[in-house]
C-alpha positions as CSV (number, residue, x, y, z in Angstrom):
1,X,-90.3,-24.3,79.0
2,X,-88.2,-27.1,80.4
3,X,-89.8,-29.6,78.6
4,X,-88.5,-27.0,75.5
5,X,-85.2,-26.6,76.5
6,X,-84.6,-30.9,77.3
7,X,-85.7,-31.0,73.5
8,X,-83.9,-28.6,72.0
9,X,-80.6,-28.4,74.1
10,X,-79.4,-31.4,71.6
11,X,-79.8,-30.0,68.5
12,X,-77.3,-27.4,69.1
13,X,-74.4,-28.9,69.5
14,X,-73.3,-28.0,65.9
15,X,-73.5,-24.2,66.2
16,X,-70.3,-22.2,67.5
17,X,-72.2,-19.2,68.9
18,X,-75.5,-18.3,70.2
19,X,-76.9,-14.9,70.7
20,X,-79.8,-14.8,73.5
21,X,-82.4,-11.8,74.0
22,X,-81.4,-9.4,77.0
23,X,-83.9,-9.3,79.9
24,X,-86.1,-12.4,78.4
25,X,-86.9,-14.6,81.2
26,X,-85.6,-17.8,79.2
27,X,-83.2,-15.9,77.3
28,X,-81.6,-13.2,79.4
29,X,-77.9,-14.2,80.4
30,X,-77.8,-11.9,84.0
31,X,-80.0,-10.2,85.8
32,X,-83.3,-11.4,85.2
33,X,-85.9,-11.0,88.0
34,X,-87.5,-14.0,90.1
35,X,-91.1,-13.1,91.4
36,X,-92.7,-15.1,94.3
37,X,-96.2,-16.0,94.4
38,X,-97.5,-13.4,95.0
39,X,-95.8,-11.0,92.7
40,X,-93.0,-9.4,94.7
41,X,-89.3,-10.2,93.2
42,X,-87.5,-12.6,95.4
43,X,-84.4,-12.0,93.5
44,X,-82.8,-9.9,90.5
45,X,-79.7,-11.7,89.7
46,X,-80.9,-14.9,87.8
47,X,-80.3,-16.4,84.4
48,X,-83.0,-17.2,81.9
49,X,-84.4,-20.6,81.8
50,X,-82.9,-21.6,78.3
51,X,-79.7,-19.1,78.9
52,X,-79.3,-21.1,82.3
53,X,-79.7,-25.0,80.2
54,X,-77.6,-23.7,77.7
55,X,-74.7,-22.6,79.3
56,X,-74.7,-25.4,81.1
57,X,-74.8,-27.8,78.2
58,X,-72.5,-26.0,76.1
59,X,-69.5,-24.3,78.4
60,X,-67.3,-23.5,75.8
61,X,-69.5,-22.3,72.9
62,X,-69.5,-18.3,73.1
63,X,-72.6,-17.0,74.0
64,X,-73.7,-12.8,73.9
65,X,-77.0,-10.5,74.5
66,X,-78.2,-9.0,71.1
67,X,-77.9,-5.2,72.8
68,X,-74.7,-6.2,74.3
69,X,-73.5,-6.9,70.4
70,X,-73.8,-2.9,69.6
71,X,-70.4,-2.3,71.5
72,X,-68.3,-2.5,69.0
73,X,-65.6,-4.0,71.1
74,X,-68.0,-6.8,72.2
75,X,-68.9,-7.6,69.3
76,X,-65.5,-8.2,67.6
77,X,-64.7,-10.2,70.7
78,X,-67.9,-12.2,70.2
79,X,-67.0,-13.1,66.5
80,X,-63.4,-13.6,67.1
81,X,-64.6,-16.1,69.6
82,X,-66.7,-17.9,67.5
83,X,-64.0,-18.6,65.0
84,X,-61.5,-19.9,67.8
85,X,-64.3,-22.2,69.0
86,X,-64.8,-23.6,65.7
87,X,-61.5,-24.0,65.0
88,X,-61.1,-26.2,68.7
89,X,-65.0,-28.4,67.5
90,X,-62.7,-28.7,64.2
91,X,-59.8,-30.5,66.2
92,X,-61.9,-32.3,68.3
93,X,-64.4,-33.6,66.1
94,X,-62.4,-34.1,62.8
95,X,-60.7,-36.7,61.0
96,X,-58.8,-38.8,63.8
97,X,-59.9,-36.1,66.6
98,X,-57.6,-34.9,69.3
99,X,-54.1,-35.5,68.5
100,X,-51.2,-34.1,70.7
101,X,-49.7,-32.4,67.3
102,X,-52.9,-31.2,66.5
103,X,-53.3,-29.8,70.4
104,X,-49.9,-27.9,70.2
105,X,-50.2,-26.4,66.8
106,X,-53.9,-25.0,67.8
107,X,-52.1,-23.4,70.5
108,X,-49.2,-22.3,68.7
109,X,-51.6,-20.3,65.8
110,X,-53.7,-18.9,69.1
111,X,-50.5,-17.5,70.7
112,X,-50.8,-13.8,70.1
113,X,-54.6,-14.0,70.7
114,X,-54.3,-15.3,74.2
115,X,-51.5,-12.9,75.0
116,X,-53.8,-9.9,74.0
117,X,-56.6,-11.4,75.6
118,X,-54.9,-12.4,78.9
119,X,-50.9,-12.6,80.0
120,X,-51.8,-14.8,83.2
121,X,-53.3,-17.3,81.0
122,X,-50.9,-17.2,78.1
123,X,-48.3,-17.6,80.7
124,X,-49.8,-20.8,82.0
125,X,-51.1,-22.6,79.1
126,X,-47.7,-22.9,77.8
127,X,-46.6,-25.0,80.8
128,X,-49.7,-26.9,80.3
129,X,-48.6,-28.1,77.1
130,X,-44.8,-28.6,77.8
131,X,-45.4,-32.3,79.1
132,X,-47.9,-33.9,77.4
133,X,-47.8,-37.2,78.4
134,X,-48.0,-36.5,81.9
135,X,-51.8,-37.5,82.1
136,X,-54.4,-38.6,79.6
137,X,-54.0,-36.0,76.7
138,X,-58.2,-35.5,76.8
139,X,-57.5,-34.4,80.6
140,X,-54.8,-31.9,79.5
141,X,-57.3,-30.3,76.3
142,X,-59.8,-30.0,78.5
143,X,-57.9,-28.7,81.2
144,X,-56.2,-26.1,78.4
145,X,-59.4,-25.2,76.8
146,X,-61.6,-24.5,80.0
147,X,-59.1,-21.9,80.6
148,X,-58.6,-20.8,77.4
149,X,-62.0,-19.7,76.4
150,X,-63.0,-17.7,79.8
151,X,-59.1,-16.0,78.7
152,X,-60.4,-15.5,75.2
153,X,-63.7,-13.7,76.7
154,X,-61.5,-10.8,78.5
155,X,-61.6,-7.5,76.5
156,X,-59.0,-6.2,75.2
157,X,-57.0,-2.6,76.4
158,X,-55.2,-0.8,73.9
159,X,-51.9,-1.4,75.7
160,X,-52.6,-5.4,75.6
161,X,-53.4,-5.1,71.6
162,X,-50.0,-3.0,71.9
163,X,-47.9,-5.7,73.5
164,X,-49.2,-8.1,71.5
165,X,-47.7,-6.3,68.0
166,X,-44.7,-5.6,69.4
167,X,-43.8,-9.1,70.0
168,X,-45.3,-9.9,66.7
169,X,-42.2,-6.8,65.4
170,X,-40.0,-9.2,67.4
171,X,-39.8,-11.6,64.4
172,X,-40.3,-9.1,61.5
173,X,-37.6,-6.9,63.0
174,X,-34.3,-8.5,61.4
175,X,-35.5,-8.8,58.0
176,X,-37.5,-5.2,57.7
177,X,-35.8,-1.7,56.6
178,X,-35.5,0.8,59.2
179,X,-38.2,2.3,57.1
180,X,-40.7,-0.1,57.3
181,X,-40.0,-1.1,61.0
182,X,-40.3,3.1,61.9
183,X,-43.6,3.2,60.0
184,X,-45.1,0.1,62.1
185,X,-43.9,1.3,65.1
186,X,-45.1,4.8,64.2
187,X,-48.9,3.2,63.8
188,X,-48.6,1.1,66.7
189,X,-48.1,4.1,68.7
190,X,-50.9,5.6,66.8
191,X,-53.3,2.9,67.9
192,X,-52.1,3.1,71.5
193,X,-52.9,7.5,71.6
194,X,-56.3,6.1,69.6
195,X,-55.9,8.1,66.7
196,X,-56.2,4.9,64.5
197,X,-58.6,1.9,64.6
198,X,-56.5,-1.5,65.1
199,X,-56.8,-2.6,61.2
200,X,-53.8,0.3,60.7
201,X,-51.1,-1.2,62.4
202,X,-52.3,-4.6,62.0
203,X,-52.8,-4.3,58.3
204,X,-48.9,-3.2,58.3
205,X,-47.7,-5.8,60.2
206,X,-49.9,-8.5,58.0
207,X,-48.0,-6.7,54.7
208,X,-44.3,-7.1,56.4
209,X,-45.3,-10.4,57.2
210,X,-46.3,-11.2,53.7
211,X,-43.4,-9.1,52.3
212,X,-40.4,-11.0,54.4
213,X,-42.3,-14.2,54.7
214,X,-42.2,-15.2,58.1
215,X,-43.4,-18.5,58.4
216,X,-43.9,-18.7,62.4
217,X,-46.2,-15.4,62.0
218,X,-48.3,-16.8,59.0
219,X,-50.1,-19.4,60.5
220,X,-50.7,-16.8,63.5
221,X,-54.4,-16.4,63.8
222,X,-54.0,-13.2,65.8
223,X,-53.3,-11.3,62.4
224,X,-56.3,-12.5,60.8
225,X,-59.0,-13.6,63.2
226,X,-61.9,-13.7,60.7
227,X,-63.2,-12.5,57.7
228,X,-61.4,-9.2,56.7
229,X,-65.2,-8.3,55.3
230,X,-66.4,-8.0,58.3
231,X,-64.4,-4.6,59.0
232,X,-64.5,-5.6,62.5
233,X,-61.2,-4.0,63.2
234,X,-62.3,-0.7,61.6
235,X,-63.8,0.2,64.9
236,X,-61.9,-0.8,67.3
């Protein structure tokens, strides 16, 4: 198996999410038992051989248990984590790699996703970025992004998805009708009591957004996270 792992740990570094088999003893993520040599379980808290490499190897990339991925809640956070990741191996890797433009605009179209996902984080980060030539910009984005993805991993409460929209209403409010901003704030309130899934408010907000044509909110990656097909935020 390590032999296995040393072989294969290389060929991965392209994906932007792996999805491991609960309770296998090279693929489990937690609990996995440890037995001694003579049968009795030393331990129950271990990692999977591979799980344990991989991790290891790849920090960053988003990583889930198949059962885990039945939650719907998990799962959406899985997927919307896989797109932010391959939109940071995008920066890094692409044409001309990391830039400090290209650092400060990933952050600024991840805002409102970080803010749902975690306030102590999103108040940090910002900091973070304010002075980029205090050190080595790779030291700052990998400074920024080993915080950021743990942040990103957090679920989500109602009343965090909540706060997030309303400061999203923040820059819709001026140019909306009373009508329009009274119906959003109607289905935010909805979401929050869960009588509505998250893709009612949110698809409102995406339609004022188009409608007055905010530019700040259009690159915001918070109102469209992924593939609408997907219907992620249907059930949530």
């Amino acid at each position: 198996m390590n032999g296995f792992v040393t072989g294969a740990l290389d060929g991965l570094a392209d994906l932007r999410g792996f999805v491991l088999m609960a309770k296998s003893p090279s693929c489990g993520m937690e609990r996995i038992r440890v037995y001694r040599e003579d049968g009795e379980v030393a331990r129950r808290d271990a990692s999977g051989l591979f799980a344990a490499a991989l991790t290891q190897r790849y920090p960053l990339m988003p990583v889930e248990e198949e059962g885990r991925l039945n939650d719907d809640r998990l799962r959406e956070n899985f997927v919307e984590r896989v797109f932010v990741y391959d939109d940071w191996c995008r920066l890094i890797d692409g044409e001309g790699g990391l830039t400090a433009k290209g650092l400060i605009d990933f952050h600024r179209r991840h805002k409102f996703q970080l803010l749902a996902h975690c306030q102590a984080t999103y108040r940090r980060l910002g900091p973070l970025l304010a002075d980029l030539k205090s050190r080595p910009l790779r030291d700052i984005a990998d400074h920024y992004i080993r915080a950021f993805m743990p942040a990103m991993a957090k679920r989500i409460s109602p009343g965090a998805h909540v706060n997030a929209m309303l400061h999203l209403m923040g820059f819709l409010r001026d140019d909306l009708g009373e009508q329009d901003r009274g119906l959003i704030h109607q289905q935010i309130e909805a979401y929050g009591r869960g009588e509505v899934p998250l893709v009612v408010p949110m698809t409102l907000l995406r339609g004022a957004q188009s409608k007055v044509g905010q530019p700040y909110l259009a690159g915001q990656q918070y109102l469209r996270p992924y593939p609408d097909a997907l219907g992620l935020r249907n059930r949530v």
